[in-house]
Structures are given as C-alpha cells and as structure tokens.
VOMI-255032 format. One record per residue (C-alpha): x, y negated, z. Coordinates in steps of 0.25 Angstrom, whole numbers, plus 5000, padded with zeros to 4 digits. Example, Ala and Ser with C-alpha at 12.3 -4.5 7.8 and 13.67 -1.06 7.14 Angstrom:
2
c1: 5049, c2: 5018, c3: 5031 $
c1: 5055, c2: 5004, c3: 5029 $
// end
This chain:
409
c1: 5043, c2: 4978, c3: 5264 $
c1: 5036, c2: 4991, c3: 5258 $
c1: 5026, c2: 4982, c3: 5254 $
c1: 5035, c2: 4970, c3: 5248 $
c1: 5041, c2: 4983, c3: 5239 $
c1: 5028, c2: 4989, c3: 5236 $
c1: 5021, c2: 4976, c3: 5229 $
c1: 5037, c2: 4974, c3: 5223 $
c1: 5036, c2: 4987, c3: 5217 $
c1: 5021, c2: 4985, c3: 5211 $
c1: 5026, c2: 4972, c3: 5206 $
c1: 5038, c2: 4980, c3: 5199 $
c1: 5027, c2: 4990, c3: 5193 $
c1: 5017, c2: 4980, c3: 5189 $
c1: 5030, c2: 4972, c3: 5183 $
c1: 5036, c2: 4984, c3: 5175 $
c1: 5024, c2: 4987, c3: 5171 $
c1: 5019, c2: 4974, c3: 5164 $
c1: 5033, c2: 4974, c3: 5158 $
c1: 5031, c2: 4987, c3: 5150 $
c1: 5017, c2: 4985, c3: 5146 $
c1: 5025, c2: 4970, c3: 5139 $
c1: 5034, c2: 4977, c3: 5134 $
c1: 5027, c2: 4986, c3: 5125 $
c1: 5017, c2: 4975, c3: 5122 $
c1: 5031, c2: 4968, c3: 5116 $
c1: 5036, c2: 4981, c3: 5108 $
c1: 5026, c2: 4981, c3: 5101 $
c1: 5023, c2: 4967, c3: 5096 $
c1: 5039, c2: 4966, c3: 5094 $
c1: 5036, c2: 4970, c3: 5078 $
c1: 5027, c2: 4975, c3: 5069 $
c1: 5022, c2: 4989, c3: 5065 $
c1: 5025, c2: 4993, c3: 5052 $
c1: 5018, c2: 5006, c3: 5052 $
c1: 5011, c2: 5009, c3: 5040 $
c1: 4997, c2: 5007, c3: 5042 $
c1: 4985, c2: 5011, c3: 5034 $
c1: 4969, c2: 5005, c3: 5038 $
c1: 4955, c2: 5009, c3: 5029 $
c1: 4945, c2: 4999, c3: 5025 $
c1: 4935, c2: 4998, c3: 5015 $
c1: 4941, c2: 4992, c3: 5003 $
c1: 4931, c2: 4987, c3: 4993 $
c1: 4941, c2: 4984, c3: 4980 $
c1: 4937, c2: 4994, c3: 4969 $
c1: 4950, c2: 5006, c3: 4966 $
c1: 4956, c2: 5004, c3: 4981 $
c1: 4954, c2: 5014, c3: 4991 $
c1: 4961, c2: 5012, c3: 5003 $
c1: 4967, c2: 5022, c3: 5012 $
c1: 4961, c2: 5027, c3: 5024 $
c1: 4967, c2: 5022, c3: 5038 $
c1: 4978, c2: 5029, c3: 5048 $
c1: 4981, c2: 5026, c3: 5062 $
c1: 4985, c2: 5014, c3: 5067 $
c1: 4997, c2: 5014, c3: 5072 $
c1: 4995, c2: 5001, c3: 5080 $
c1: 4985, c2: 5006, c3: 5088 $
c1: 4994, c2: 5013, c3: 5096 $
c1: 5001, c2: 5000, c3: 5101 $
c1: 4988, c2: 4993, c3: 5101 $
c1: 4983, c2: 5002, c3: 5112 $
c1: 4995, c2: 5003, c3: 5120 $
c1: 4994, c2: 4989, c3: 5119 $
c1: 4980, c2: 4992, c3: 5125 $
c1: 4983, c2: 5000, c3: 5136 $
c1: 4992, c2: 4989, c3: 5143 $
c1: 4982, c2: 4978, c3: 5140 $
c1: 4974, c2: 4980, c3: 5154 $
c1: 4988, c2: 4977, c3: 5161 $
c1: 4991, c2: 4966, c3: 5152 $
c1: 4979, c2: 4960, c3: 5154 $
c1: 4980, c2: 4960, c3: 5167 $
c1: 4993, c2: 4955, c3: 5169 $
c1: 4989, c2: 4944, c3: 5158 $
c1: 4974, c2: 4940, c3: 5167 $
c1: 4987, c2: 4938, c3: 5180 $
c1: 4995, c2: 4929, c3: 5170 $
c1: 4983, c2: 4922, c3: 5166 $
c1: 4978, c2: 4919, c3: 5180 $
c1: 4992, c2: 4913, c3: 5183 $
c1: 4992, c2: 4905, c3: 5172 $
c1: 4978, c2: 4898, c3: 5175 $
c1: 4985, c2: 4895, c3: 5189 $
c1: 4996, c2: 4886, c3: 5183 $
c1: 4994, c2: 4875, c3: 5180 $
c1: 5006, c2: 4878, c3: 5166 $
c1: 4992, c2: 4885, c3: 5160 $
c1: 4987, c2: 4875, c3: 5155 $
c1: 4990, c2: 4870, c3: 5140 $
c1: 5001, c2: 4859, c3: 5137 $
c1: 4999, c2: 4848, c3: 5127 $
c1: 5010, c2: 4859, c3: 5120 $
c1: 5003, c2: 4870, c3: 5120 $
c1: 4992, c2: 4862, c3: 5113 $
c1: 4999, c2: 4856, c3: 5102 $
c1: 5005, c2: 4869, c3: 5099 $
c1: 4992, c2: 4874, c3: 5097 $
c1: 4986, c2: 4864, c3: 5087 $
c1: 4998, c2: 4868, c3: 5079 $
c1: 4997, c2: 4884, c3: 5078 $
c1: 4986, c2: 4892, c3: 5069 $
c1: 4981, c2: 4905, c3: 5069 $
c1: 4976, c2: 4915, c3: 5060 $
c1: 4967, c2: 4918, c3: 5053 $
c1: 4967, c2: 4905, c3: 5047 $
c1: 4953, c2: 4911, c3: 5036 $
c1: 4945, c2: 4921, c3: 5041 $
c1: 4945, c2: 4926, c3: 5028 $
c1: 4956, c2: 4927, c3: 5018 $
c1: 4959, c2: 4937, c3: 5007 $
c1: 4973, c2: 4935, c3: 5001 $
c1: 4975, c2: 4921, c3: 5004 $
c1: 4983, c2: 4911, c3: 4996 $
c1: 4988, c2: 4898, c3: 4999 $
c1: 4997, c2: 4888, c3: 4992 $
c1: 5003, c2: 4875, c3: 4995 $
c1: 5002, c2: 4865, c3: 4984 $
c1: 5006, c2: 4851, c3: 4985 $
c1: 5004, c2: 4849, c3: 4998 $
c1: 4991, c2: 4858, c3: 4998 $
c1: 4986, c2: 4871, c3: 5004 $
c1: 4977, c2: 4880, c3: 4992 $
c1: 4970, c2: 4892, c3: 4997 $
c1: 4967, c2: 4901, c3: 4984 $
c1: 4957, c2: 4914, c3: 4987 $
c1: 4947, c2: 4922, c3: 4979 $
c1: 4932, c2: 4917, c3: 4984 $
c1: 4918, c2: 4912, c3: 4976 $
c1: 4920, c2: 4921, c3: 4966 $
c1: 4933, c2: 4915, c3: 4961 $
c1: 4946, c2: 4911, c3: 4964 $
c1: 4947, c2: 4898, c3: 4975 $
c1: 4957, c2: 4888, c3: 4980 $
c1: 4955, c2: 4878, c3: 4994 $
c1: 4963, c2: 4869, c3: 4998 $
c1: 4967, c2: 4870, c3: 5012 $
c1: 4972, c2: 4861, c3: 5020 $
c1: 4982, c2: 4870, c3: 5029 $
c1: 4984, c2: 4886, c3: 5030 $
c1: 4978, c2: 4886, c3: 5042 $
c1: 4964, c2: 4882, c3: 5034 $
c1: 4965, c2: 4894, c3: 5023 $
c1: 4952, c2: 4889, c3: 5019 $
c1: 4942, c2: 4891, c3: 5008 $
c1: 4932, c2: 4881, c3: 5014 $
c1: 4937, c2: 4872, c3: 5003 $
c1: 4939, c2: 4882, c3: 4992 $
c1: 4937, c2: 4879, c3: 4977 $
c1: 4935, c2: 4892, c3: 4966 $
c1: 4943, c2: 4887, c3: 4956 $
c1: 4942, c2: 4899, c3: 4947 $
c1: 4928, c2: 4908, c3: 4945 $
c1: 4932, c2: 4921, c3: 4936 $
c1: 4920, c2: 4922, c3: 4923 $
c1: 4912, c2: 4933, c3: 4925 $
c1: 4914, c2: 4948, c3: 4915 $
c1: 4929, c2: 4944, c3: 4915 $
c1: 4941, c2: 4953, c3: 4918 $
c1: 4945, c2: 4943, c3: 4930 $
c1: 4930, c2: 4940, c3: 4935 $
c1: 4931, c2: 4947, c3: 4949 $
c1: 4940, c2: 4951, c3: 4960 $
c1: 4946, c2: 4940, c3: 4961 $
c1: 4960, c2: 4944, c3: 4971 $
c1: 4971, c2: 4935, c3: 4979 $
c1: 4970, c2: 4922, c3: 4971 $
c1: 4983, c2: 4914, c3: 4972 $
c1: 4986, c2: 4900, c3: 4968 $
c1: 5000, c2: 4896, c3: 4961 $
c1: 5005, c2: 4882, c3: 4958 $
c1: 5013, c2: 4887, c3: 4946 $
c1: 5021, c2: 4875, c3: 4934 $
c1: 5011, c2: 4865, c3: 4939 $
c1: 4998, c2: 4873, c3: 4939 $
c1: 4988, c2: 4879, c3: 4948 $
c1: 4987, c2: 4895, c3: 4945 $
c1: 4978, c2: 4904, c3: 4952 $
c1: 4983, c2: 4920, c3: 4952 $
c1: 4972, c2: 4932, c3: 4954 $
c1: 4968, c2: 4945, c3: 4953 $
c1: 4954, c2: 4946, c3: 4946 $
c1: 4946, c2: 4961, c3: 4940 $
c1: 4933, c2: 4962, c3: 4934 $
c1: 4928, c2: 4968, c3: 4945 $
c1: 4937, c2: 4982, c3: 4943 $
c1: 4948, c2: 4980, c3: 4954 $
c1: 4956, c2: 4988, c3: 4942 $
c1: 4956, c2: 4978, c3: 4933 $
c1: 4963, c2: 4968, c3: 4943 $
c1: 4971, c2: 4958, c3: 4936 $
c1: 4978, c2: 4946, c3: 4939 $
c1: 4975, c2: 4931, c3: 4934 $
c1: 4979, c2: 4917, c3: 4933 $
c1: 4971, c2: 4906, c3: 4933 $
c1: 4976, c2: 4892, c3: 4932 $
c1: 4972, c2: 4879, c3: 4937 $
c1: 4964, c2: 4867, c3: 4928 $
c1: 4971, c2: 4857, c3: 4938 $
c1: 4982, c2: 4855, c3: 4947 $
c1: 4971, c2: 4856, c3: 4958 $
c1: 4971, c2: 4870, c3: 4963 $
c1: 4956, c2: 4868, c3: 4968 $
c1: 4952, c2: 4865, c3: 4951 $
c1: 4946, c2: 4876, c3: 4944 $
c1: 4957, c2: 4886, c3: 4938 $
c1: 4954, c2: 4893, c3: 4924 $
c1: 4959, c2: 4908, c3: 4920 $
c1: 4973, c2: 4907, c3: 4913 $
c1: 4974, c2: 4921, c3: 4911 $
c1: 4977, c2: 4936, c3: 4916 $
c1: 4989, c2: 4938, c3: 4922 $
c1: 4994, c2: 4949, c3: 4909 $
c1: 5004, c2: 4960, c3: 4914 $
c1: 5008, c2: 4971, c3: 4904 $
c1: 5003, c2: 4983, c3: 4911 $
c1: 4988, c2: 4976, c3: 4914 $
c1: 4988, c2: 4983, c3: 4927 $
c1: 4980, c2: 4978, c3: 4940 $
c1: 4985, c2: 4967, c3: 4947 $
c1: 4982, c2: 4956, c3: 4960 $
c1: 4989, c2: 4948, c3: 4968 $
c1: 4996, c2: 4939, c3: 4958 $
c1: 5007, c2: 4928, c3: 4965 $
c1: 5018, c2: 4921, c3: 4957 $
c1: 5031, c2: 4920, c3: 4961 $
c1: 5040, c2: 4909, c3: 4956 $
c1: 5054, c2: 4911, c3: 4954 $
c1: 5063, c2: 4897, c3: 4949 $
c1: 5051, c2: 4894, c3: 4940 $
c1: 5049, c2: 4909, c3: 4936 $
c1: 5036, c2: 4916, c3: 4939 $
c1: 5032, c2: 4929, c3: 4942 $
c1: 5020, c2: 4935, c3: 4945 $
c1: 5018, c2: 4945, c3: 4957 $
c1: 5006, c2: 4954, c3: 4957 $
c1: 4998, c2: 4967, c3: 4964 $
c1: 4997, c2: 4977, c3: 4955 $
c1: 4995, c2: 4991, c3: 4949 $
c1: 5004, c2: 5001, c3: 4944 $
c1: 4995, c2: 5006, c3: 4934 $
c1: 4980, c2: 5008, c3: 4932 $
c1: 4976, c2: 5014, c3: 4947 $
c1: 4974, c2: 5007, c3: 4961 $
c1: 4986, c2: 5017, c3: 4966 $
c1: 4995, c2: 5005, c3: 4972 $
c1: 4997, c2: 4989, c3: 4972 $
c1: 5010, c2: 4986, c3: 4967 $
c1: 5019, c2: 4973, c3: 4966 $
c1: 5022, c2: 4967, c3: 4952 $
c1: 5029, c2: 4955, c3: 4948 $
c1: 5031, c2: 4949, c3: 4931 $
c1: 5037, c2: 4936, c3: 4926 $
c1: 5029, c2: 4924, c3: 4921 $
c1: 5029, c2: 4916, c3: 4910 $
c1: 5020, c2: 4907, c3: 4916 $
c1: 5007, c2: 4905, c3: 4926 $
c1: 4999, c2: 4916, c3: 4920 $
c1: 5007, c2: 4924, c3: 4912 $
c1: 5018, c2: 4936, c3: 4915 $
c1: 5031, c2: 4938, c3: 4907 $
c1: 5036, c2: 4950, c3: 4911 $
c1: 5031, c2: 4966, c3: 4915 $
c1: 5027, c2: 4968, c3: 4930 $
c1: 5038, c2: 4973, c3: 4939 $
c1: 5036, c2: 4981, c3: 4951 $
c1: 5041, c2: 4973, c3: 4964 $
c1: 5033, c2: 4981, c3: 4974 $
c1: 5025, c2: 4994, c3: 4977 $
c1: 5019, c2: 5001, c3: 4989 $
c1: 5030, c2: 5008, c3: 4994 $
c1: 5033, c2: 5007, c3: 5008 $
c1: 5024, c2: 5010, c3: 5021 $
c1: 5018, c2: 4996, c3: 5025 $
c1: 5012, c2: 4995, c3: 5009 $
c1: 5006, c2: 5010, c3: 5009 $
c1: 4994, c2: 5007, c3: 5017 $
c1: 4981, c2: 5010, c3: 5011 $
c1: 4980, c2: 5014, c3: 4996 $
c1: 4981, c2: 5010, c3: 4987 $
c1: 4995, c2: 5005, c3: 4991 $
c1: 4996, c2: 4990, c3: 4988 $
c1: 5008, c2: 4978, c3: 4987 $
c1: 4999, c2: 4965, c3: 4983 $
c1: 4999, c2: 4951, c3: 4986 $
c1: 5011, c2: 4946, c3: 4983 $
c1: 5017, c2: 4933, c3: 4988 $
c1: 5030, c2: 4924, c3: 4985 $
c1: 5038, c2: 4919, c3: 4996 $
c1: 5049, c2: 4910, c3: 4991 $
c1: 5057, c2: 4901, c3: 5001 $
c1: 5071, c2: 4897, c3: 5001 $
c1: 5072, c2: 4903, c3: 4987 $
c1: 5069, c2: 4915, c3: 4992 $
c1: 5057, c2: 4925, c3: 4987 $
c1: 5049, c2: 4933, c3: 4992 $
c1: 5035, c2: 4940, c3: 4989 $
c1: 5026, c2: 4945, c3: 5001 $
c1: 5015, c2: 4958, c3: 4996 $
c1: 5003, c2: 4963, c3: 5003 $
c1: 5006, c2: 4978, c3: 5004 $
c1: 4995, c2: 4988, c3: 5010 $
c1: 4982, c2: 4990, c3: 5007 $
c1: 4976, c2: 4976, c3: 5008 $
c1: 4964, c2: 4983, c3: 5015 $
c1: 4971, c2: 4989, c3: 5026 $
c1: 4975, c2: 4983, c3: 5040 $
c1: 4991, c2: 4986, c3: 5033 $
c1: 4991, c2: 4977, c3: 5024 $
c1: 5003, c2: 4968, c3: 5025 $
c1: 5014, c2: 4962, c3: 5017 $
c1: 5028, c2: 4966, c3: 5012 $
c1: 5039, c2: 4957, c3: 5005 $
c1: 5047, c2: 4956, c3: 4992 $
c1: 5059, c2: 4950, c3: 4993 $
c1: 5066, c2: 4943, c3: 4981 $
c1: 5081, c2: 4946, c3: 4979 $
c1: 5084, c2: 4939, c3: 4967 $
c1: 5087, c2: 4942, c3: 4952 $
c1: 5075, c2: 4946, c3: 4942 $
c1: 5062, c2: 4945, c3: 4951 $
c1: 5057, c2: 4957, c3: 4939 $
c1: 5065, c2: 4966, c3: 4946 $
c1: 5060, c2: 4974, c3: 4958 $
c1: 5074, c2: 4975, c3: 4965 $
c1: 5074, c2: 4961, c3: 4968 $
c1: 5065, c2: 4962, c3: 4975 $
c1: 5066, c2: 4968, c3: 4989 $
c1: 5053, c2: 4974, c3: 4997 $
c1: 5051, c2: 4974, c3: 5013 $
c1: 5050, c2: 4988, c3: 5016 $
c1: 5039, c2: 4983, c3: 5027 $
c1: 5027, c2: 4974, c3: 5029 $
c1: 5032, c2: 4960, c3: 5031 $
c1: 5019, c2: 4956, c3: 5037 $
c1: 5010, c2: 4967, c3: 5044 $
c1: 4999, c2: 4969, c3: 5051 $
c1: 4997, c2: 4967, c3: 5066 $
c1: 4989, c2: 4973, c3: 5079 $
c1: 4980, c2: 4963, c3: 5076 $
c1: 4981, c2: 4957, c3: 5060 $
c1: 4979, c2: 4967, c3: 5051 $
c1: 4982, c2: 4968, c3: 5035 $
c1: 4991, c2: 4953, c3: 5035 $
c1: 4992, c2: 4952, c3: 5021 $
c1: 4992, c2: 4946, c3: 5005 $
c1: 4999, c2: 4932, c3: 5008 $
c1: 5003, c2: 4919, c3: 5002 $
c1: 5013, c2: 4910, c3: 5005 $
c1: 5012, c2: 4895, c3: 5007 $
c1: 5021, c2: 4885, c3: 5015 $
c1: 5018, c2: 4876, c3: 5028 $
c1: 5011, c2: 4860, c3: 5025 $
c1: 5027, c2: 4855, c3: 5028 $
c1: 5033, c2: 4867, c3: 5016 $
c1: 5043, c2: 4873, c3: 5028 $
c1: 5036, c2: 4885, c3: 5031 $
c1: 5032, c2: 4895, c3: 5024 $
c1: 5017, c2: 4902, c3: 5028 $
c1: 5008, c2: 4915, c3: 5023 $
c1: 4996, c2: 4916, c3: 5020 $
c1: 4989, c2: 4929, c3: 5022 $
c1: 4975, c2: 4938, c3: 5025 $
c1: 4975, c2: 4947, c3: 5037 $
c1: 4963, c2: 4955, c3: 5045 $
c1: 4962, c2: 4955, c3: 5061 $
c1: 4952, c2: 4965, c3: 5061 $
c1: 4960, c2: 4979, c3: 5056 $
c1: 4952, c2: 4987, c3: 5045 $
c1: 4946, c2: 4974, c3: 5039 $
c1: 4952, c2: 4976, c3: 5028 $
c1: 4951, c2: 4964, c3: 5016 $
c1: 4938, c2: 4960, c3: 5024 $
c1: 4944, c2: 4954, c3: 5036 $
c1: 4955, c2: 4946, c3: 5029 $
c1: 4959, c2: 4932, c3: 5036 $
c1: 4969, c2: 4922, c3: 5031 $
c1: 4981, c2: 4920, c3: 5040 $
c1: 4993, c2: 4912, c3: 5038 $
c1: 5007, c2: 4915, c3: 5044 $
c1: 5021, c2: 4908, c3: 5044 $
c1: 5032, c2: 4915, c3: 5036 $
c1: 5044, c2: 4915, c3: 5044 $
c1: 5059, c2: 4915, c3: 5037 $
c1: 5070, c2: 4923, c3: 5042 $
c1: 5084, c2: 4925, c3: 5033 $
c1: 5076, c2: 4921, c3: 5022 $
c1: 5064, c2: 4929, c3: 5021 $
c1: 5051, c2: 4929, c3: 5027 $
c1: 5046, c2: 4935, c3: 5040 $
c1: 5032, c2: 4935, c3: 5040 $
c1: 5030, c2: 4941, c3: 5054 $
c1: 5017, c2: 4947, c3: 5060 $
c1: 5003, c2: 4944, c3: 5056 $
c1: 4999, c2: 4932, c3: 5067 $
c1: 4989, c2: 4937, c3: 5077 $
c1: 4976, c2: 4931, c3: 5073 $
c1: 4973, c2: 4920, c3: 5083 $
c1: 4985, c2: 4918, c3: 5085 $
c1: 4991, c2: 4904, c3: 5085 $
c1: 5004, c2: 4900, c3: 5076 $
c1: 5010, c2: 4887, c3: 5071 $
c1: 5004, c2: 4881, c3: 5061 $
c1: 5011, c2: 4879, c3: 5047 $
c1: 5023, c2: 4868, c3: 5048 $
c1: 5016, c2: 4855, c3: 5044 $
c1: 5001, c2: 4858, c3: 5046 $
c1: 4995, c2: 4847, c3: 5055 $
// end
C-alpha cells in the first residue's frame, strides 16, 4: 500500500507540475504586448537617424519560456511515442485536404511596401524595381510575384523625380489606370509625390508623367493612396511639418481630379502616443483605406519603419467633412504588432478574396529581429470583422499554415 501511495503521489507532482508549466505558456500567448519597444539598425536613407535600441521586454518571457522547454520536451517526446503506437497517428484523407487548402507566409521572400489590387477579375502587384516603377500580374495572393513583372514607367534622368522611387500604388480611378509615388532627385528632402497615368486600360502598358502632385506649402511628402468617398477623392499622404526630418505626419486634401488637389492639407494624424514613438525620427506613413459596408477606415504604419516596432494603427471615419480631423477617431494602440517571432508587421494594402466576400491585407514583415528594411517578406493575412470594424489580429507565425483566401483553387 505505501508503495501504491508513493507512485500516486509522484504522479500528483509530475501532473501539477505540467499543469503550471501549461498554464503560464497560455498567459502569455492569451494577447499581445503592447509595450513600447524601440530596436537600432543601420538605416541607409539620407536625413534619418534612427534611435538607438532599449531592452527588450519579450525576452523576459521568451526565457521563461525557455526554462520549462527541457520538461515540455519531454513530456512532448512521451506524447509523440504514443501517438506512433496508435494506429489514429496517421493522416485521414481530411487532414490531407485540409492541407491543400491552407498557405503560409511569407508568400515573397522579398517585399517592400507591397501593393496589390483586384481588377476585373485580376490580381496587379505594383512595386519600385529596374530602376522604375513595375506592375505583374499574379495569378493569386499566395504568388506575390515579380517573376512576370513589367516596368511600366522609367523616370528621365537630371529630373527632380528621377530617383528614390518609394511605395508605388496603382488606382483604378474614372475609368483609368493611375500610378501614385514618391520620387527625389537623389536628396531624400526633396521627396515629393507624383502621378503617372496609363496610356491603356492595361495596367501592364507603359504609363507617362501627368504631373506632381502640387500642395500649397511644397513640403516633403510619400506614401500617397486615395480614398473615394460617393465619387469624391481625397488624397492621403506622409509627410512633413515644415523643412526638417523632425516627425512623419498624416495628411489628407480634396481632389479635383486624378492628379490634382483642391483644397489645403489637413492634419488627421501625428505621433503622439507610445506604439508610434519608437525610433526617431517619430513616423505615421503608409496610409491604407478600408471601406466595407459603407464604412471607412484608413490603416497607418507608425514607428520607425527600420525598427522591429513597426506596426500599424487605425483611423476611423465617423462621418461629416472628411477635412476635419475630429471625424476622425485614432486607436490609442497598435492594431497589428509585432510578435516573439515576426518582427516590424507593417505598410499594407487591402484587396479582397477571388470570390469578393473577404477581405485580405497585404503587408512586409522581417522574421529575423534587427533586419531592418533588409529582411522585408511579403505576407498576407485575412481581415476579420467584428461590429463593424476590423480586427486584424497577430502577425501569422511564419510557417504556419492558414486558409487560403475564399475562392482560390
């Protein structure tokens, strides 16, 4: 009997104890952190300085995690052994089907600030590549290609446009093609935003130069989206306060059409709170519309883009004069962070699935931390809706497998 309670009693210990070292594992993945966090890298843009790094603050669960993972490894190797005894280990025709339909990021090894639109039926993948602005047609957002790319726009050299050529993005706009993007003359200063339109309605033509995007005060400015409101555009931008590199700001002005604003810049968004104040300069860029069910909303990348913070916050459209900042209301925290293991999640686009009902982002993010805007890989994730608004969750794990987007064969 004193040896039926002894092995009861181990088995209470060893049992307690596996429970507490699950337990913790579930605290801590049960949400995200949302600690302000800062990283360093070597930036190679001309007038930014990053700041230099600070202590992690997911280390300290990281190396909680491990301490448990001899024990947990154990406990798994047990579980593994008995699963190869049953006969239940093995795959079902299910489980098989079920894998053919799921992907996993990265989708392209390398991707800076992708964007993708559907057309038509149709997939473009617009980027910055051969010394010009190109589009590829792709054949699903799991295949964010440039395999099949086409430039469709080579700046002339000695222009005030002919380098730097930032986050190209193509708009189907009153029945033709428009490309918006950020260009210099090799002076990250002189950083202004342009609009070329296309010869055809085929987005893989050449495009020609329609024309700087003109604002009143002529400051530096990137990242230009439209947004179209019952036929009315707007244009939503990066940009600078005045003449120095001290923060990137949001902006948004009328249009009168494709290529021309009708009204001053307004101020929708700044750097203001603890998830869009890491690295200096301080930066909001890479706006984004979301529009479904008549609602409105405009996803930013906040943080320096060089850090492992970067991450996006959200604008959300109340109603009334779009000019006017408060109706507007901003997230007071990252809607979509990094992880323990995908770092800087950041400067989307927004497309739907091949069928229309779902609605997917596109976005760059590093799994290596401290890459910086060298280890960028294009990832795609499903935007979930609750009351209305968009929950855009965690970053998926890289490697990790997910359902492919409604409709894709």
């Amino acid at each position: 009997m004193k040896r039926i309670a002894a092995i009861l009693l181990a088995g209470a210990i060893l049992c307690g104890t596996t429970a507490c070292s699950g337990g913790e594992e579930a605290g801590t993945e049960s949400g995200l952190i949302s600690l302000p966090l800062t990283d360093s890298s070597v930036l190679d843009a001309s007038e930014i300085l990053p700041s230099s790094g600070t202590s992690d603050p997911l280390e300290e669960v990281s190396s909680r995690e491990a301490s448990s993972a001899p024990q947990a490894a154990e406990s798994q190797g047990a579980s593994s052994k008995q699963a190869s005894q049953s006969p239940a280990s093995s795959r079902t025709q299910q489980e098989e089907q079920n894998m053919e339909n799921t992907y996993t990021n990265p989708v392209a090894e390398n991707a800076n600030d992708p964007w993708v639109i559907r057309h038509d039926g149709q997939y473009y993948y617009c980027y910055s590549g051969n010394g010009g602005v190109c589009v590829a047609k792709i054949d699903s957002l799991t295949d964010l290609s440039t395999e099949n790319g086409v430039t469709v726009w080579t700046p002339p050299a000695g222009t005030a446009y002919s380098k730097e050529l930032w986050a190209p993005e193509l708009h189907y706009l009153n029945g033709r093609w428009y490309i918006y993007v950020a260009a210099d003359d090799g002076d990250n200063a002189n950083h202004r935003m342009y609009c070329l339109e296309g010869d055809t309605k085929d987005p893989l033509k050449p495009f020609s130069m329609k024309g700087k995007i003109e604002e009143t005060s002529d400051r530096w400015a990137i990242d230009g989206t439209v947004l179209n409101l019952s036929g009315q555009l707007y244009f939503i931008w990066s940009g600078w306060e005045g003449t120095e590199n001290v923060a990137q700001n949001i902006y948004i002005a009328s249009m009168s059409n494709p290529w021309t604003l009708s009204s001053e810049r307004v101020l929708l968004s700044e750097p203001e709170y603890a998830f869009e104040l890491n690295g200096t300069p301080f930066v909001n860029e890479g706006p984004a519309v979301l529009q479904r069910d008549g609602k409105t909303f405009v996803a930013y990348s906040a943080s320096g883009s060089w850090t492992d913070s970067y991450c996006l916050g959200l604008l959300t459209y109340k109603g009334g004069d779009p000019l006017k900042k408060e109706n507007w209301e901003k997230s007071q925290e990252s809607v979509f962070q990094r992880t323990r293991t995908v770092f800087g999640p950041g400067h989307c686009s927004f497309t739907v699935s091949p069928d229309g009902t779902e609605d997917w982002m596109v976005y760059h993010a590093n799994q290596i931390p401290g890459s910086g805007w060298s280890g960028r890989k294009g990832c795609i994730q499903k935007v979930e809706w609750v009351n209305g608004s968009p929950v855009f969750g965690e970053p998926l794990t890289f490697g990790e497998p997910a359902t492919l987007p409604s409709g894709q064969e």
